[in-house]
Each structure stands twice: as structure tokens, then as C-alpha cells.
C-alpha positions as CSV (number, residue, x, y, z in Angstrom):
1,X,-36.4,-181.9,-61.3
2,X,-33.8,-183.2,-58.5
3,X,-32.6,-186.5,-59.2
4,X,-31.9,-187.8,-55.8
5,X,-34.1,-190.4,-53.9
6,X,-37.2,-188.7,-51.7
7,X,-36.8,-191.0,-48.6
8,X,-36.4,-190.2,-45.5
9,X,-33.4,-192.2,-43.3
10,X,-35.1,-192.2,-40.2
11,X,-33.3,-193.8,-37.4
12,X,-34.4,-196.1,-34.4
13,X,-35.7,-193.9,-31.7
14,X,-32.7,-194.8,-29.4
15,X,-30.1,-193.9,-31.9
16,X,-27.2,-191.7,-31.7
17,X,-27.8,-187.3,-31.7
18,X,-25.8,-187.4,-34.8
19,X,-27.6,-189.9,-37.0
20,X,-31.0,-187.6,-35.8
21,X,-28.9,-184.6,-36.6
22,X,-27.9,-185.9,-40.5
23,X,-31.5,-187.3,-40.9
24,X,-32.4,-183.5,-40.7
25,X,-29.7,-182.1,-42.8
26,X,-30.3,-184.2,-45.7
27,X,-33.8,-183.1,-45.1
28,X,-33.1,-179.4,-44.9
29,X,-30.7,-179.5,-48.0
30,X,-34.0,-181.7,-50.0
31,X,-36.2,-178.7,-49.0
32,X,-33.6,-175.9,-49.9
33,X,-33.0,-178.2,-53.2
34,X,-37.0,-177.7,-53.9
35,X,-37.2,-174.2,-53.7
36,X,-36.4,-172.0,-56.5
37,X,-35.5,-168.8,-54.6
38,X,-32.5,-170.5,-52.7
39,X,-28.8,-168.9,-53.8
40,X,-26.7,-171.2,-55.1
41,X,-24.7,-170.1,-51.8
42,X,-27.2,-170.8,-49.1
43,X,-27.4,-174.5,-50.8
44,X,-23.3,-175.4,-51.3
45,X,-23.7,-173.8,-47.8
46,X,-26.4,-176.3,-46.6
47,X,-23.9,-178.9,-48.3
48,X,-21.1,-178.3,-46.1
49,X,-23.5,-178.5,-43.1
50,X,-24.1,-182.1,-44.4
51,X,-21.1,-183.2,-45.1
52,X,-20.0,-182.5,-41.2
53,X,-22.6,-184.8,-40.1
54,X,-21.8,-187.3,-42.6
55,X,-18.1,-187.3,-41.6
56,X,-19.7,-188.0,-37.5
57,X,-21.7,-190.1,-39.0
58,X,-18.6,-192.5,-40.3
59,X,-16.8,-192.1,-36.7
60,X,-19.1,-193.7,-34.8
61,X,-17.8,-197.4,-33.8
62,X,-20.8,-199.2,-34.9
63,X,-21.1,-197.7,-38.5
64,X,-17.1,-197.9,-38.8
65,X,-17.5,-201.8,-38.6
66,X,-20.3,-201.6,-41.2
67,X,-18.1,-199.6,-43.9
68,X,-15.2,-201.9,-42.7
69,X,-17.2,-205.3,-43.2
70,X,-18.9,-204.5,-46.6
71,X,-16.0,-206.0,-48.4
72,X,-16.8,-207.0,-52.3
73,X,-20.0,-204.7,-52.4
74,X,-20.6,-203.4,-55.0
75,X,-22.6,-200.3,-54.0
76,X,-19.4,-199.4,-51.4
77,X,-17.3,-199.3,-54.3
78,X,-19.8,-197.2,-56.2
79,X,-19.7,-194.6,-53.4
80,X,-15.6,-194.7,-53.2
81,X,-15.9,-193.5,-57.0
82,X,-18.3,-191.4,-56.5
83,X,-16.2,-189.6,-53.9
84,X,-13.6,-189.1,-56.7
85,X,-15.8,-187.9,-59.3
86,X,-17.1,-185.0,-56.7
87,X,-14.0,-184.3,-55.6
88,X,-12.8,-183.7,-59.5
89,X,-15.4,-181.9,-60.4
90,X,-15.7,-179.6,-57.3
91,X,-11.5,-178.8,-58.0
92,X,-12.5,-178.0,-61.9
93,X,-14.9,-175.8,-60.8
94,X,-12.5,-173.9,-58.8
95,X,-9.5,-173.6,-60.9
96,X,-12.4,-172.5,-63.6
97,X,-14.0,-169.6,-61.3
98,X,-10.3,-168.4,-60.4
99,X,-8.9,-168.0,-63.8
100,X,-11.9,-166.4,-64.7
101,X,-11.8,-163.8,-61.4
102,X,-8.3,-163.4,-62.4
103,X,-9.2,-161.9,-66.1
104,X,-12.5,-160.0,-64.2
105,X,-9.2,-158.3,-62.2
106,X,-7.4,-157.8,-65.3
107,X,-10.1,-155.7,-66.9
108,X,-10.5,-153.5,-64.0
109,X,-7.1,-152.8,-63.4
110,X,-6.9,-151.3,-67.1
111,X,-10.5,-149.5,-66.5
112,X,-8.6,-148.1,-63.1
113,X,-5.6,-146.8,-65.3
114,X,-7.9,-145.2,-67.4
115,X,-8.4,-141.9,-65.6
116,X,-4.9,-141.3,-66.5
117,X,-5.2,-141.5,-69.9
118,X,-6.2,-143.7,-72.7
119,X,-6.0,-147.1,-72.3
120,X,-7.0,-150.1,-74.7
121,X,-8.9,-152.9,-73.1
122,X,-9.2,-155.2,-76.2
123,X,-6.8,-157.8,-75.3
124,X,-8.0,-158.0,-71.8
125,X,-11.8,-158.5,-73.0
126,X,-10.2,-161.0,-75.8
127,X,-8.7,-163.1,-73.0
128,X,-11.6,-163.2,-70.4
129,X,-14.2,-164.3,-73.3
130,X,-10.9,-167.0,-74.5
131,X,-11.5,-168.1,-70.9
132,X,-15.0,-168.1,-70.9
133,X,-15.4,-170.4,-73.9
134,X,-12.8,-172.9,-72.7
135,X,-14.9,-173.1,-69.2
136,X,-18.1,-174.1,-71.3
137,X,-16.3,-176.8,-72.7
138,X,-15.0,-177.9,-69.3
139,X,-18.6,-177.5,-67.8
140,X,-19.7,-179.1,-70.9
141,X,-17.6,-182.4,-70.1
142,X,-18.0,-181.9,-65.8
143,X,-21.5,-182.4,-66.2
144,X,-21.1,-186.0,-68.3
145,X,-18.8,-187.3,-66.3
146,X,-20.9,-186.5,-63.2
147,X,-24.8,-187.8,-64.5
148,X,-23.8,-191.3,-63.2
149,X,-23.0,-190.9,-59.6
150,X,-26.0,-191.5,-56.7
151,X,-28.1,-193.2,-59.3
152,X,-27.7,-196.9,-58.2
153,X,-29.7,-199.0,-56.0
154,X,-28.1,-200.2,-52.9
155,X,-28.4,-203.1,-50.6
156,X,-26.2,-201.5,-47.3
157,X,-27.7,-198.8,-45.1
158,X,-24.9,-196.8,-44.4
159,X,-24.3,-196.9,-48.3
160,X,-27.7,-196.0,-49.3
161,X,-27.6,-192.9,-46.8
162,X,-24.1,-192.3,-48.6
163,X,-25.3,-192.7,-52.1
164,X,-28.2,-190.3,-51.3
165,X,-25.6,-187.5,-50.0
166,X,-23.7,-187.7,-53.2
167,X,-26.9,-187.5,-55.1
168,X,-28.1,-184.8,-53.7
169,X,-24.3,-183.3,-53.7
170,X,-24.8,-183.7,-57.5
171,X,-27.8,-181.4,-57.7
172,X,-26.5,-178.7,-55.7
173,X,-23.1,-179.3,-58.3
174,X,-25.2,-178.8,-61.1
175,X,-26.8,-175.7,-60.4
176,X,-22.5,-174.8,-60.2
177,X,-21.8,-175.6,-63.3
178,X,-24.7,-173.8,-64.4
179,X,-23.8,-170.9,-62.9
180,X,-20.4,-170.7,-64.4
181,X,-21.4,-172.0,-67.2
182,X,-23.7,-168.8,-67.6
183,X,-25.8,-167.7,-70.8
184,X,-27.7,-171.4,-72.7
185,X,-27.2,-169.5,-76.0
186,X,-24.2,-172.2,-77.5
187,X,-24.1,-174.9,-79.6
188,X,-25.0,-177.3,-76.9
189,X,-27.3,-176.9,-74.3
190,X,-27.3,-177.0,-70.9
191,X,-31.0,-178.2,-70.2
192,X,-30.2,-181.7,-72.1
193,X,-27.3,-182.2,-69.4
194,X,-28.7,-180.3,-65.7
195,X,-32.5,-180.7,-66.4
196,X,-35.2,-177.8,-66.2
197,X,-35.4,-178.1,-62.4
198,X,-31.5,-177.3,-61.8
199,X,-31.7,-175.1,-64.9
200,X,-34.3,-173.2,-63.4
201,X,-32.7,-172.8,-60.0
202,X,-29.5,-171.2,-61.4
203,X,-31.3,-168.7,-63.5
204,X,-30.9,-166.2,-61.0
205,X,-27.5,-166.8,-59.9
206,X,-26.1,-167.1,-63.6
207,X,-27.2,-163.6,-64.6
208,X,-24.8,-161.4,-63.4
209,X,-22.0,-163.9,-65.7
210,X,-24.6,-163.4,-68.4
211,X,-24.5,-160.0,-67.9
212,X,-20.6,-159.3,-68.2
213,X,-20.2,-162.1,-71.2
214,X,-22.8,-159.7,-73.1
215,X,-21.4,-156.8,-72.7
216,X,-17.9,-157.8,-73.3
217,X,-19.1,-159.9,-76.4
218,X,-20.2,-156.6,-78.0
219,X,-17.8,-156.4,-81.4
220,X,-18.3,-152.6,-81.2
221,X,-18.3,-150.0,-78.5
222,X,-17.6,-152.2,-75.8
223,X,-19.7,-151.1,-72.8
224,X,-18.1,-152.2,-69.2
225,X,-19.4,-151.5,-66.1
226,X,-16.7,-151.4,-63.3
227,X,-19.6,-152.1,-61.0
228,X,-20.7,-155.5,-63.1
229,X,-17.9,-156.7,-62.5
230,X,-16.8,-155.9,-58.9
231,X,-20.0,-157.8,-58.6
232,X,-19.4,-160.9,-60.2
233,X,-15.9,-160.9,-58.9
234,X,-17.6,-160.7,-55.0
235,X,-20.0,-163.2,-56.3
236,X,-17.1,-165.4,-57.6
237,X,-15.0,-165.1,-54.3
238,X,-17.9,-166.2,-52.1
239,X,-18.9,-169.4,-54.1
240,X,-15.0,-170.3,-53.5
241,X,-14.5,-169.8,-50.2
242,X,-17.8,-171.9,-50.0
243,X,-16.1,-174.4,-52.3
244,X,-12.8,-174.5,-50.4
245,X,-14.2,-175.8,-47.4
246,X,-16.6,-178.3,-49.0
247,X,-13.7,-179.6,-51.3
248,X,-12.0,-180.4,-47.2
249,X,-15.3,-182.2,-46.6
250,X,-14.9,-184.2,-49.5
251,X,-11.2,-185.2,-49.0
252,X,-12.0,-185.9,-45.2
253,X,-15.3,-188.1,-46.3
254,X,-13.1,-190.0,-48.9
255,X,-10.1,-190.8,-46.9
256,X,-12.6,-192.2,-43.6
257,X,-14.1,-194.7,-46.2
258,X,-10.9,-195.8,-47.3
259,X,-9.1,-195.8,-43.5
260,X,-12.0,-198.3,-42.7
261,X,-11.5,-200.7,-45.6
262,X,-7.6,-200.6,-44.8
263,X,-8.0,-200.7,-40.7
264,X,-9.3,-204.1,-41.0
265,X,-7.7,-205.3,-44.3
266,X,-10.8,-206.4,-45.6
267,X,-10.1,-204.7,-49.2
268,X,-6.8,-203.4,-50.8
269,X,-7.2,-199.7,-51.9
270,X,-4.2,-198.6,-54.3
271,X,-6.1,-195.3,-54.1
272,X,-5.8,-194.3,-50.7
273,X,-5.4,-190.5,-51.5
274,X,-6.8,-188.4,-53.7
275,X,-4.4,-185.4,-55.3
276,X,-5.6,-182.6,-56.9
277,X,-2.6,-182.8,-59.2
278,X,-4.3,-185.8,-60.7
279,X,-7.6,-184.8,-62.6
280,X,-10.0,-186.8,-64.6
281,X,-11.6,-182.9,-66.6
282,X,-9.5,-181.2,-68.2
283,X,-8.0,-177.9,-66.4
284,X,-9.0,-174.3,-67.8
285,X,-5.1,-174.1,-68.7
286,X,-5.2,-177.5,-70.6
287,X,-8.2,-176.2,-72.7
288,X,-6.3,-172.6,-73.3
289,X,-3.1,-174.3,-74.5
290,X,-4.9,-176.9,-76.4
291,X,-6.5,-174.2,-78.7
């Protein structure tokens, strides 16, 4: 099942809207986390909600002196690389679900030049499943690298409530990869690196990628159906645009923790911004030119 902490932060009755209002988000987001018959939209969704009240949250005075004074602890520093690791992972993702919409829009515009005449889509089908096994390996090591963050114990309130977001942010990510990931049939297997409970959640929203892989793994008489994939090419778009403007969240939440830390000069971040250039996973491209 989830691996994020149960607890509730509830706030002292005379504390600000916001910290009532994020109290209920990460409640909302535990409850859409629970139930298998969420999208993997309505939950990244949910996720951005949270991440607006986190990013109030931070710009209230009182908590700004908090982040500000927690020099040398260790559970602040944990939650400034745990920032990075989300924010990697959440640009893989991306870079993964456009190169594959980009082969989806390949296929289709052969299968659209076909009502002129005969057309050949073999190396189109031969690139999209190239793209699809380098993805699985990237999904493969996205999913390693992020099984440590939100799993430490902290000392600090405000870090606590911030380790919790990134643990439950971890979740909804791995019901992502999942999803891209598609079909468990390789030679490793997702269950051992998301657990049954996320595996389970992204059953529904990793069929329709199941269903394109199979029938453009078929060695003879390839069957495509243009509709298939205008499907999982809408399906793809929406997840991004959802992913866009989460990935913004992330950047914004990263760069207030660091502001804090540099406002006061309590602790000297070389890392003040994160670039996308800059990537821990390797890229789709890196995987495709590394074969």
C-alpha cells in the first residue's frame, strides 16, 4: 500500500486559513491515494492543489523564520534533496511521455497517407517499440532512485509536514511511472519497485499503453488502430499538461526553501537553482544513443 505517514497535521484552532486549508489537501490527496478508482489525472491533479498550499504555507512570516533557523538539520536537508529527486524524476517522465507521443504521431501520419496508396509502417512501429524499451529502463532506474525520499523521521514541524508532501508526492509518482511504464511482462518487475497498492492503482490507467505495445509487438500482420492511438496520445497530452504545471510547483517549492536558508545566511546553498539541463536519470535520447 501507500508509503506515506497516516497522520493528520492539525493546526492550533487560531491558526492561519492556509495551514487549515493544506491540513485538508493532504487529507483529500490521502483519501484520493486510497481509492483504487481514482485516474492517475484526478490524483497528479489533487497534487498540484497541494503543492499551492504548501508554497502559502512557506510565505507566511512565522514559518519563513522556522525554515530560516533550522540550520544543520538534518531532516531540512533531507527535504532540499528530496525536492531535487522529484523535480528529476517528474522532468524524465516528461521528456519520456513526449518522445513517445512523438512516435504515437509518427505512426498515424503514415496510417493517414495510407488512403493514398501503400505505405510501409515498419520503421515507424520499429522506432516507437526502440522507444518504449529505453523508457522501461528509465522507469526501471526513476523508481530506485526515488524509494528513499519521505521515509525519514523528523524532529521540525514544518519539515515533517514537508516530508509528508514529498511522500505522498512519491505515491502519486509511482503510479506515473507505472503508467508509462505499461505492460509487468519484462525481465524485471514493477511490483518489487511500486508495491501492489500503487501497482494496482495504475492498472487501469496503463492499459490503453498495454494495448498499443501489443499490438505493435505483433511480428506478423501488424494490427493498428488509428483510434488506439489518438487515445493514448489524448491520454499522454493530458498527463503533461498536468505535469507541466506541477513540475512549476516543484521549482517554486524548492527555490522558497532555499531563498529562506540564504535570506538570513544561516546555511550556504551552492545549489540555489535547479536546471533541467542537469539530470540525475538518464534522458530517453541518452538511452536511444547508448544502444
Amino acid at each position: 500500500m501507500a508509503s506515506y505517514h497516516t497522520r493528520s497535521f492539525s493546526f492550533p484552532s487560531n491558526s492561519h486559513p492556509v495551514a487549515d486549508q493544506l491540513d485538508e489537501q493532504l487529507s483529500r490527496l490521502r483519501s484520493s491515494q486510497a481509492a483504487s478508482t481514482s485516474s492517475l489525472t484526478n490524483k497528479l491533479n489533487s497534487l498540484n492543489d497541494l503543492y499551492k498550499c504548501v508554497e502559502e504555507f512557506l510565505q507566511l512570516p512565522h514559518n519563513q523564520k522556522t525554515v530560516s533557523q533550522s540550520q544543520g538539520e538534518s531532516s531540512v536537508e533531507q527535504v532540499l534533496d528530496g525536492s531535487l529527486r522529484l523535480l528529476d524524476i517528474c522532468a524524465t517522465s516528461r521528456d519520456v511521455l513526449a518522445l513517445s507521443k512523438e512516435r504515437l504521431q509518427d505512426i498515424q501520419s503514415v496510417l493517414r497517407r495510407r488512403c493514398i496508396g501503400e505505405l510501409d509502417i515498419t520503421n515507424e512501429v520499429a522506432e516507437y517499440l526502440k522507444t518504449r524499451k529505453s523508457s522501461k529502463k528509465i522507469i526501471k532506474k526513476c523508481l530506485k532512485d526515488i524509494s528513499a525520499v519521505g521515509k525519514t523521521n523528523e524532529s521540525i514541524a514544518i519539515s515533517s509536514m514537508l516530508k509528508d508532501v514529498q511522500a505522498l508526492t512519491v505515491d502519486v509518482f509511482k503510479c506515473l511511472l507505472s503508467y508509462i511504464g505499461g505492460s509487468q511482462k519484462s525481465s524485471w518487475s514493477f511490483s518489487k519497485l511500486v508495491g501492489q497498492g500503487s501497482e494496482k492503482e495504475a492498472a487501469a490507467s496503463i492499459s490503453e499503453f498495454d494495448a498499443v505495445d501489443a499490438s505493435l509487438s505483433q511480428k506478423k500482420n501488424v494490427n493498428v488502430d488509428m483510434s488506439q492511438l489518438v487515445k493514448l496520445e489524448s491520454e499522454v497530452q493530458e498527463i503533461d499538461e498536468v505535469l507541466e504545471s506541477l513540475f512549476r510547483h516543484l521549482i517554486k517549492n524548492r527555490s522558497t526553501l532555499l531563498n529562506e536558508f540564504l535570506k538570513f545566511n544561516i546555511m550556504g546553498v551552492q545549489d540555489i537553482t535547479w536546471s533541467p539541463t542537469v539530470r540525475h536519470s538518464p534522458t530517453v535520447l541518452d538511452l536511444v544513443h547508448m544502444r
